[in-house]
Legacy VTK file of the C-alpha trace (Angstrom):
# vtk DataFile Version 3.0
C-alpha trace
ASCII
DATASET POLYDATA
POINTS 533 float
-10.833 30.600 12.680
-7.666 30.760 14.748
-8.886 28.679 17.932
-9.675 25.154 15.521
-6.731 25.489 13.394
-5.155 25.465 16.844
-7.154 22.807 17.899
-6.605 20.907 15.013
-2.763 21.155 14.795
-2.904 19.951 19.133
-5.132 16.849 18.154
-2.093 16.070 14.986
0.965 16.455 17.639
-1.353 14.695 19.817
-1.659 11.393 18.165
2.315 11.902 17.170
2.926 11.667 21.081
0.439 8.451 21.556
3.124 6.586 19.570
5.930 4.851 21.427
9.680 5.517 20.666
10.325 1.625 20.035
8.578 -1.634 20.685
8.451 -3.057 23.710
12.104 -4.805 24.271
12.546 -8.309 24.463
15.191 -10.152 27.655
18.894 -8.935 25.738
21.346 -11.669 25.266
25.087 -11.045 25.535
26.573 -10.737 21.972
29.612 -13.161 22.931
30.969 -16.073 21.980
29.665 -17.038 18.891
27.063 -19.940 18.154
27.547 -23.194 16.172
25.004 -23.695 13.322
23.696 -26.917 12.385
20.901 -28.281 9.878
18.616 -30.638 10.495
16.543 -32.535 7.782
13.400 -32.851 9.662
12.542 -31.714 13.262
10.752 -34.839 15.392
8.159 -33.303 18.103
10.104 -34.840 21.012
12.987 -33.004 19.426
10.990 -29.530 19.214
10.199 -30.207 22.866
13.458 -30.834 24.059
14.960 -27.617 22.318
12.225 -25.827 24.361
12.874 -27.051 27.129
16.599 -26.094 27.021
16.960 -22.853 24.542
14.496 -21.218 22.848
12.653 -22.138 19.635
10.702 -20.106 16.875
9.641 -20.736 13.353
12.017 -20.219 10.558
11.282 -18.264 7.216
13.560 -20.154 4.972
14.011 -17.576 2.126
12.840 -13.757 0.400
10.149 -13.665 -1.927
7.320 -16.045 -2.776
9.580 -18.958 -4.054
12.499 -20.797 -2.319
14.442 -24.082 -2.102
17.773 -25.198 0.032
20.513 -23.828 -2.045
18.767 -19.933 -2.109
18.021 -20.520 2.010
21.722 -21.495 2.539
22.962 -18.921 0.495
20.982 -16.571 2.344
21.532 -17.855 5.841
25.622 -17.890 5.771
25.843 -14.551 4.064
23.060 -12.755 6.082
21.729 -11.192 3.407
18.101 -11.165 1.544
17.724 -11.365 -2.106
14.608 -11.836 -3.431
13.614 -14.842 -4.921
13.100 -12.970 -8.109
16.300 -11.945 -8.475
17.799 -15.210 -8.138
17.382 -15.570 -4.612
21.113 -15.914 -3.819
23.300 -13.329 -2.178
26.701 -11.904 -3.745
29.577 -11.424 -1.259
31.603 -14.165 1.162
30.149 -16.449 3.582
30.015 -15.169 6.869
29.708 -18.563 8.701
29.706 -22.320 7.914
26.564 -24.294 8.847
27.270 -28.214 8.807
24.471 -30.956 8.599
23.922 -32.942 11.761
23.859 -36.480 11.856
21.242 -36.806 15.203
19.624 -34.552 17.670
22.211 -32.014 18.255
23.061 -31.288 22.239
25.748 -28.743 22.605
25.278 -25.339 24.165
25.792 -22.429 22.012
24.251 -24.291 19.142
21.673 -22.943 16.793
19.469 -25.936 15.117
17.667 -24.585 11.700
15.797 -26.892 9.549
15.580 -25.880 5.580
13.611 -26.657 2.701
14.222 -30.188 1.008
16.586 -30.150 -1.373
14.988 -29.319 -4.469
15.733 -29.022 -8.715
12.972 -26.151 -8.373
11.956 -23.333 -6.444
8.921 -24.638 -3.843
6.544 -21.718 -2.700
8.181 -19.767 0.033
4.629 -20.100 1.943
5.948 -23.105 4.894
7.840 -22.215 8.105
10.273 -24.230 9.235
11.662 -25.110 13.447
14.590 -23.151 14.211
16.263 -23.614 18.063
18.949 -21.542 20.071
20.707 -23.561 22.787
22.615 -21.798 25.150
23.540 -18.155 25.830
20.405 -17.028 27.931
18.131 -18.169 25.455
14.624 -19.225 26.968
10.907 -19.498 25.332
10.207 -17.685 21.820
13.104 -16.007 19.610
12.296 -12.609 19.074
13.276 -11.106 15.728
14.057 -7.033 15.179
13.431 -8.045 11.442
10.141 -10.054 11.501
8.974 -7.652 14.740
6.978 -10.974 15.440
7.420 -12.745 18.397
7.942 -16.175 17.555
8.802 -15.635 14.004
12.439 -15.435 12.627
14.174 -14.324 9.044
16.914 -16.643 7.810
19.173 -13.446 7.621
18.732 -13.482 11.768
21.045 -16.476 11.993
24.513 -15.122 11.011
24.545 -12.222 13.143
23.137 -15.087 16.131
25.759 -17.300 15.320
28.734 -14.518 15.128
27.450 -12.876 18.873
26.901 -9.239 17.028
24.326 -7.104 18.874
23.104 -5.547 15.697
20.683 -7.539 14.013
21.089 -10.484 16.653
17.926 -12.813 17.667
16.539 -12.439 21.133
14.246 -14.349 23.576
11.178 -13.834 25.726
9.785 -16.181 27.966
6.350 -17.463 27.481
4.075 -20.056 30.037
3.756 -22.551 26.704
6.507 -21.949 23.480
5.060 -24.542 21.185
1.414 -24.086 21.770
1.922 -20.366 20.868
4.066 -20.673 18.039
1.073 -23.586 16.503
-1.040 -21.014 16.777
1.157 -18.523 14.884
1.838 -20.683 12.381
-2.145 -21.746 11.717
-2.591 -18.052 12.091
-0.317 -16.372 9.189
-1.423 -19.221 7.159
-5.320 -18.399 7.371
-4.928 -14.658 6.706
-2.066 -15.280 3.648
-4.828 -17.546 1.869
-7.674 -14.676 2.467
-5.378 -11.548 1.444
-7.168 -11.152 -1.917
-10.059 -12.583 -0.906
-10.727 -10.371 1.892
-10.181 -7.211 -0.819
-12.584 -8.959 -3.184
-15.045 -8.739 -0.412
-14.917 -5.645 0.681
-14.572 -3.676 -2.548
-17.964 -5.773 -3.786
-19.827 -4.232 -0.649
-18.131 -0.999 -1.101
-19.527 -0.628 -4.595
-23.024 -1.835 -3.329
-23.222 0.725 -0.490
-21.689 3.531 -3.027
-25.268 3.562 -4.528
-27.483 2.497 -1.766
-25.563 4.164 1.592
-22.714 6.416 0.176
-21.640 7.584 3.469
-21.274 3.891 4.645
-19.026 2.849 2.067
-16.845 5.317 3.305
-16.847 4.366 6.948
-16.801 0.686 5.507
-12.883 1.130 5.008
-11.974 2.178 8.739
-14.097 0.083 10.119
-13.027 -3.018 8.336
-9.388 -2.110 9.606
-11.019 -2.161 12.845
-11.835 -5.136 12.464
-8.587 -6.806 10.861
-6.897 -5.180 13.550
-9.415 -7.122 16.004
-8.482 -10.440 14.546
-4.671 -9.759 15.049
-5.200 -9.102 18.362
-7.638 -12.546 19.735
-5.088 -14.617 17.077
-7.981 -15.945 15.148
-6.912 -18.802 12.998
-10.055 -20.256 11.538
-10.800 -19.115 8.008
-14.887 -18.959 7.823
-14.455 -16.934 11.314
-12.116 -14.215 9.361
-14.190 -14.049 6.607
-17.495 -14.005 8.591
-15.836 -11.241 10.973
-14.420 -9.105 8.493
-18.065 -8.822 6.853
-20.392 -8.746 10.144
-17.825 -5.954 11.673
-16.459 -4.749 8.867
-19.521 -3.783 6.524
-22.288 -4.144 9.556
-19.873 -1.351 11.319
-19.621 0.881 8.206
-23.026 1.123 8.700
-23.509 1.585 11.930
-20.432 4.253 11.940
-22.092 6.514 8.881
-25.451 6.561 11.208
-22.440 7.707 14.247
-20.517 9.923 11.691
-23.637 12.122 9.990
-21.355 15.049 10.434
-18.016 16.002 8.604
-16.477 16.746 11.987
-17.648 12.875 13.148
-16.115 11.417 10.357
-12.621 13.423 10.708
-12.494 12.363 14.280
-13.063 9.210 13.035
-10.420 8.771 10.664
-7.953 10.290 13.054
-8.841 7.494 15.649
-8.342 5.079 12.866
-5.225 6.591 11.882
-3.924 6.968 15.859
-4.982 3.253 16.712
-2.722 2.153 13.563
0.477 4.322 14.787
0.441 3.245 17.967
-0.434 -0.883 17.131
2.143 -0.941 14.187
5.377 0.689 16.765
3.795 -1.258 20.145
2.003 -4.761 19.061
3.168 -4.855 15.123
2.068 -8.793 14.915
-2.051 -7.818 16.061
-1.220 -5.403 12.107
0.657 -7.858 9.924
-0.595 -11.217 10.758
-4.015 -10.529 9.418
-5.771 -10.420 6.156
-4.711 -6.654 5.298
-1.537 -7.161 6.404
1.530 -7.550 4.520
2.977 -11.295 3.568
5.062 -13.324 5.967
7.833 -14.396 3.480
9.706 -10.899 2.628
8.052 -7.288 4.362
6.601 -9.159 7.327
5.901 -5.961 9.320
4.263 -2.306 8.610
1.862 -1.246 5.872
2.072 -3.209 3.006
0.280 -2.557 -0.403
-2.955 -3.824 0.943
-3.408 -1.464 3.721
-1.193 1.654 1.785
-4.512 1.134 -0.781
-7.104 0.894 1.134
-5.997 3.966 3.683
-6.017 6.065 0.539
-9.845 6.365 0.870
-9.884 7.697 4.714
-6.634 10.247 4.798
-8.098 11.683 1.252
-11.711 12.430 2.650
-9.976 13.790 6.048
-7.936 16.313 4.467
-10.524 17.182 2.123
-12.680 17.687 5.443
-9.712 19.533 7.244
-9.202 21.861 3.814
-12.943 22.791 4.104
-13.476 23.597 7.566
-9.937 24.866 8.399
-8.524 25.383 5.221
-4.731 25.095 3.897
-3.250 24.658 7.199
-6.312 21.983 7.342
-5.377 20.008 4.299
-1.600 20.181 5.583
-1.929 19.052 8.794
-3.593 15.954 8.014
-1.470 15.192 4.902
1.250 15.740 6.946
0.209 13.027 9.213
-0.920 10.528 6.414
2.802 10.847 5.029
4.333 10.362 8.573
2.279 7.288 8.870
3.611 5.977 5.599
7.118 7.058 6.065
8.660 6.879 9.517
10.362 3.518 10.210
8.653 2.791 13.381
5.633 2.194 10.962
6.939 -0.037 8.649
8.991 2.751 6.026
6.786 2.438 3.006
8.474 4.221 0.624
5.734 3.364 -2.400
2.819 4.216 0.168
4.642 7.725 0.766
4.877 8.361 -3.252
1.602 7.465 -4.266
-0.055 9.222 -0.920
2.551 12.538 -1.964
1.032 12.439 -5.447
-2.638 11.737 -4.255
-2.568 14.861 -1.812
-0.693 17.066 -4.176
-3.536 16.277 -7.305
-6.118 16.462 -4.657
-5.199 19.471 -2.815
-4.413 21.558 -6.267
-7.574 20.717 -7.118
-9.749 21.537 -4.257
-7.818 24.810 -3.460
-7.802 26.282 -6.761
-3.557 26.039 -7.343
-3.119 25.293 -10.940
-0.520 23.141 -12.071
2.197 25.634 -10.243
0.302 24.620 -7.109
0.332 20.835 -7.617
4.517 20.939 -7.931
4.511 23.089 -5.013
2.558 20.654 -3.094
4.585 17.520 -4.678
7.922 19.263 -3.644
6.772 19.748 0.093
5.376 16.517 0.256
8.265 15.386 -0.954
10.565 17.028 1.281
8.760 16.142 4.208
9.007 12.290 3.534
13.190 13.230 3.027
13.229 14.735 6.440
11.696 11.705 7.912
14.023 9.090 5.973
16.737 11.067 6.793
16.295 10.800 10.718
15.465 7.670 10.772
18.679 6.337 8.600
20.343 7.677 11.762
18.481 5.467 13.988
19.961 1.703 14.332
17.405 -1.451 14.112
16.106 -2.920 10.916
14.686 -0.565 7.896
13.193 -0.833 4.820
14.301 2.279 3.404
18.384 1.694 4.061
18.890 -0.722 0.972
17.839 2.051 -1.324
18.363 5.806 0.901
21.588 4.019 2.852
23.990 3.396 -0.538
23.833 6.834 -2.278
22.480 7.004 -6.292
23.551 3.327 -6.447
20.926 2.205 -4.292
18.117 4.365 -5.922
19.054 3.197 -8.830
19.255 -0.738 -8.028
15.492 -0.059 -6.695
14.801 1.545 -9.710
16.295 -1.467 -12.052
14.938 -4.261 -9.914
11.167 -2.465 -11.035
11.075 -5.046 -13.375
12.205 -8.296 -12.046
9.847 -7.499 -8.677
6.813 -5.834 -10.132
6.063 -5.444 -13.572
7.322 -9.425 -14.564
5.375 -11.008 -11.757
2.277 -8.957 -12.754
3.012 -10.534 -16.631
3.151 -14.248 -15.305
0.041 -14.075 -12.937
-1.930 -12.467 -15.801
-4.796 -14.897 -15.550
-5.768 -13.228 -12.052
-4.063 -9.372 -12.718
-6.049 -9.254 -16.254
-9.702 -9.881 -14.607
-8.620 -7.204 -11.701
-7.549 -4.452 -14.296
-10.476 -4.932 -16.228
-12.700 -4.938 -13.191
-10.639 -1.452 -11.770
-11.046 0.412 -15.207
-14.758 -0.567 -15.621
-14.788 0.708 -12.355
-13.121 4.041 -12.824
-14.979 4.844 -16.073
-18.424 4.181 -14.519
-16.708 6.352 -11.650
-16.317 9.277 -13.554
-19.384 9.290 -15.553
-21.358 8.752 -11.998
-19.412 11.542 -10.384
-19.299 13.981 -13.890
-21.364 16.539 -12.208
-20.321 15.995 -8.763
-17.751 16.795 -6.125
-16.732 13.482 -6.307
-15.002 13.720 -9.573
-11.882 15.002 -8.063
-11.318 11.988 -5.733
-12.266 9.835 -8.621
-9.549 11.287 -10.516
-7.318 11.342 -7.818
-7.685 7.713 -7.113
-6.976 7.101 -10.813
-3.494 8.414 -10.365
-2.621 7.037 -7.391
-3.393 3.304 -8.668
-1.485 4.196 -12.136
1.647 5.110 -9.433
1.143 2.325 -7.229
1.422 0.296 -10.222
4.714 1.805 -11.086
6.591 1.729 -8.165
4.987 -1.239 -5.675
5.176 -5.050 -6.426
1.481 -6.456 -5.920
-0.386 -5.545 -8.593
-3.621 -7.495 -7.867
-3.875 -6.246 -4.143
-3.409 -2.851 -5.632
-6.310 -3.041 -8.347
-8.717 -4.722 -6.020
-8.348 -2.101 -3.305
-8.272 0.876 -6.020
-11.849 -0.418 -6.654
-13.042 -0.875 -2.850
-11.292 3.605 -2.426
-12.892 5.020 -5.241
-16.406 2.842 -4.155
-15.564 4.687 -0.812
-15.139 8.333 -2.603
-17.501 7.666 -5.354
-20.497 9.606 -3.998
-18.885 11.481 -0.620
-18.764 15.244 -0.770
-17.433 17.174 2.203
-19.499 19.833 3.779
-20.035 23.633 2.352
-17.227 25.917 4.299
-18.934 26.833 7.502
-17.168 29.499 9.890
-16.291 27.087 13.135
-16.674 27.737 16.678
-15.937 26.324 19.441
-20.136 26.243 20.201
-20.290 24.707 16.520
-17.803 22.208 17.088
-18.981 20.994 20.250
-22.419 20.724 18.931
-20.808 18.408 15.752
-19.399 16.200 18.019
-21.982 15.532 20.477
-25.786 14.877 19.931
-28.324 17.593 20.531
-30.227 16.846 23.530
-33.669 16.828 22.394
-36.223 20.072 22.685
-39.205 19.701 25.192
-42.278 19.947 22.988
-44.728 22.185 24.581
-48.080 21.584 25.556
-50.943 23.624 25.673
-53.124 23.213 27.920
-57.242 24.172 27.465
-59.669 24.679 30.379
-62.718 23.275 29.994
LINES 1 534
533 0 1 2 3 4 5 6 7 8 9 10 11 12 13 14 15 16 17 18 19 20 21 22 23 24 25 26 27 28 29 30 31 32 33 34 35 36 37 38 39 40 41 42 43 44 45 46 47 48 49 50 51 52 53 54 55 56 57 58 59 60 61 62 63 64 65 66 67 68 69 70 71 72 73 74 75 76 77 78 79 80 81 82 83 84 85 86 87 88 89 90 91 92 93 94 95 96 97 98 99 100 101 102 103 104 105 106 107 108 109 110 111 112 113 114 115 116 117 118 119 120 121 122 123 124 125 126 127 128 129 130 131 132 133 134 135 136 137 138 139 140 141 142 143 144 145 146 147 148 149 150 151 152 153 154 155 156 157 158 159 160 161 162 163 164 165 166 167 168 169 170 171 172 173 174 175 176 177 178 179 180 181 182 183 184 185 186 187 188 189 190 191 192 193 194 195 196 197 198 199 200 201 202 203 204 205 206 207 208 209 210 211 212 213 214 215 216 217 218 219 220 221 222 223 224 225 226 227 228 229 230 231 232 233 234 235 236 237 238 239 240 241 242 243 244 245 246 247 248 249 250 251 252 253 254 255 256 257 258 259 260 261 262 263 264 265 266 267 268 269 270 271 272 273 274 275 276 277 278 279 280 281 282 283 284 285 286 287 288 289 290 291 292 293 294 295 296 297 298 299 300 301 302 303 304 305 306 307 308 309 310 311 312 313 314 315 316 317 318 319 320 321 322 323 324 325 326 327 328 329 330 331 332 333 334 335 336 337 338 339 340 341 342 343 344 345 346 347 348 349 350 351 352 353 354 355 356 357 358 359 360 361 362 363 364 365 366 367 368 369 370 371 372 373 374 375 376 377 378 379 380 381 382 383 384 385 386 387 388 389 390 391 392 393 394 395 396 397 398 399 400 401 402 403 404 405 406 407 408 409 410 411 412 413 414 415 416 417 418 419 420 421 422 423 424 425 426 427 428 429 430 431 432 433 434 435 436 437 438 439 440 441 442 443 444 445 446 447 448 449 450 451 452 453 454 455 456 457 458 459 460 461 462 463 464 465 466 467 468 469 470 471 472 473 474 475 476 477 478 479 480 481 482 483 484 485 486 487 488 489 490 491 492 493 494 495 496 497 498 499 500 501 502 503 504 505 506 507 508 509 510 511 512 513 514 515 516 517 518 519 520 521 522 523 524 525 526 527 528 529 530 531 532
């Protein structure tokens, strides 16, 4: 047993390695002198192409949240500061800058040109980018934004740190053969796959639950190969909306299928979900856009970057089955090694710091692995503590770090920032789930239907432990995330994946038996007999 634990713990450190200290850097502009602002009511397209043609141009996210209108994207663009629009969408503190309204096409070097929302009695949806320009100061093709980590696209809290020449937090420029072609297409693009978030859940927890009782094993590999495939989609920048949907069910459901008749061995289907897993760590630190500007990525208007509620849910499915793999053929150090990696995934800011991912994965693998390896209740703390201090460690190192990240508003103030995350539960989660109730109710009902025909399906199984595993998790995601119907739709499409999977019998491993899992057994030459007449 000691060569594949070793082998196992070489493939983990392996895929750590794949992934790149920091994305690829874009040309650096000197921090020094500082940049005019100035607002412009509407931008004309000879106007866009003259700011291209002299600066660099981008499109604008005017606000946090899913609401906005001029005052909250003012507030937030002279104070540098997000607040979400469901906290009032304006920013305590001083103005950092003043940003005047210009009168005609603004021509000055050193000038940034933003356009905002029209002035407004009432919050408009925060779903419409807006032209924003830099003049001046090196600045040639697409901005580049260390917040947004998409090329092209730009926060409204990346202006005041422009404007004042500060390194920190300061917008950037790469050059690119056409700059409004490309940012067209980025801007048809997020809008396709922001319509077909839900949707795309809908659809692939329907065929998950089909396949649960026709191919089991397929709805499993359904989930990573449907991230495949969203990954795919961010990378050729498809913006048509019948071609996402049509892709994400011909690759995404026709692959599950082909994958479980790949995967007919445990061992398969842990390599598999370790590609999966390494193809997401290295994407989401080198090419973060092909991740988050598709259908399971996170919205454009506040997280813009890393794993978002959609994904957090629907990975649930593939690092629960791999561990449970890894605890049966290697055992604890099995089970830890691949938790361990599911946690790092969720938690290390070159990924995208989800800090409700981390807790409801922690609390999944703790349940889970008490379970599975006997542990008791003692057991599941024990677990829950090292998961716990593992996701520390990594928040801890990476506060160090500079650049962007999501955990410093509530890790980087002391108790006052755990508890303002803790507070702002309400506003950001629980109220927004109240007011959409027309669409959360159906989704709840659908997800506990769901779980009790789950349990009663899986009563004599081994899938009643992921079944009430799953049923956790979603009751924490619930708590401590903000998108309750993403969250109940892909609860339904992880337990459809778990529902009727049941890892292998404990076999003792070899390095002849592993080979022979992963490769196909050359076929036997059948013997003939020959007869003399």
């Amino acid at each position: 047993m000691l060569f594949p634990r070793r082998l196992l713990l070489l493939c983990l450190i392996a895929l750590a390695g794949i992934v790149p200290a920091a994305p690829a850097a874009a040309k650096t502009v000197p921090g020094s002198p500082a940049f005019r602002v100035v607002i412009l009511d509407h931008m004309a397209g000879w106007q866009l192409r003259r700011f291209a043609r002299e600066g660099a141009v981008g499109l604008l996210v005017p606000g946090t949240g899913p609401t906005t209108n001029r005052r909250q994207a003012l507030a937030q663009l002279v104070r540098g500061v997000r607040e979400d629009s469901y906290l009032g969408g304006v920013p305590s503190g001083r103005p950092l800058l003043s940003a005047n309204q210009a009168t005609g096409t603004p021509s000055r070097m050193r000038t940034i040109v933003v356009t905002l929302p029209p002035r407004s009695a009432h919050p408009v949806l925060n779903d419409k980018r807006y032209y924003v320009a830099v003049l001046g100061g090196g600045f040639h093709g697409l901005l580049v934004s260390k917040t947004t980590r998409i090329t092209g696209l730009v926060s409204i809290v990346d202006i005041a740190p422009t404007a004042l020449g500060q390194q920190r937090g300061a917008l950037t420029s790469v050059e690119v053969p056409h700059a409004i072609g490309t940012l067209k297409t980025l801007n048809a693009q997020i809008h396709a796959n922001n319509r077909l978030k839900l949707a795309a859940l809908i659809v692939l927890a329907c065929f998950g639950l089909l396949l649960a009782f026709v191919l089991p094993r397929a709805a499993l590999t359904v989930v990573p190969a449907a991230l495949l495939a969203s990954v795919g989609l961010g990378a050729l920048h498809v913006t048509n909306e019948v071609v996402i949907m049509a892709a994400l069910v011909v690759f995404g459901v026709g692959g599950g299928i082909a994958l479980a008749r790949v995967c007919r061995t445990d061992v398969r289907l842990l390599l598999l979900i370790l590609g999966v897993v390494a193809v997401y760590m290295y994407l989401l630190a080198a090419r973060p856009d092909w991740v988050a500007v598709t259908p399971l990525g996170p919205t454009q208007n506040s997280r813009f970057w890393g794993i978002g509620n959609q994904l957090e849910t629907l990975l649930l499915a593939p690092l629960l089955a791999g561990a449970a793999i890894a605890a049966r053929r290697f055992g604890t150090i099995g089970f830890a090694a691949v938790g361990a990696l599911g946690l790092f995934l969720m938690t290390d800011n070159r990924f995208g710091s989800d800090g409700g991912g981390a807790i409801v994965l922690g609390l999944a693998l703790a349940f889970l692995g008490a379970r599975m390896l006997r542990l008791g209740v003692r057991g599941f703390l024990i677990l829950l503590g090292l998961a716990a201090a593992g996701v520390l460690k990594v928040v801890s190192s990476n506060l160090s770090a500079g650049g962007p990240n999501h955990f410093r508003s509530a890790f980087g103030h002391g108790l006052s920032g755990l508890w303002a995350v803790a507070a702002n539960r309400v506003p950001l989660s629980y109220m927004p789930a109240i007011h959409n109730w027309p669409v959360v109710m159906p989704l709840a009902v659908w997800f506990l239907v769901t779980f009790a025909v789950a349990l009663v399906v899986a009563r004599r199984g081994p899938g009643r432990d992921f079944v009430l595993t799953l049923g956790l998790a979603i009751v924490v995601s619930l708590l401590v995330n903000d998108s309750a119907m993403y969250e109940l739709t892909g609860g339904v499409a992880a337990i459809a994946a778990l529902l009727r999977f049941a890892p292998a019998p404990a076999v003792p491993v070899t390095v002849r038996s592993l080979v022979r899992a992963i490769l196909p057994s050359p076929a036997r030459p059948v013997p003939v007999e020959v007869v003399d007449d």
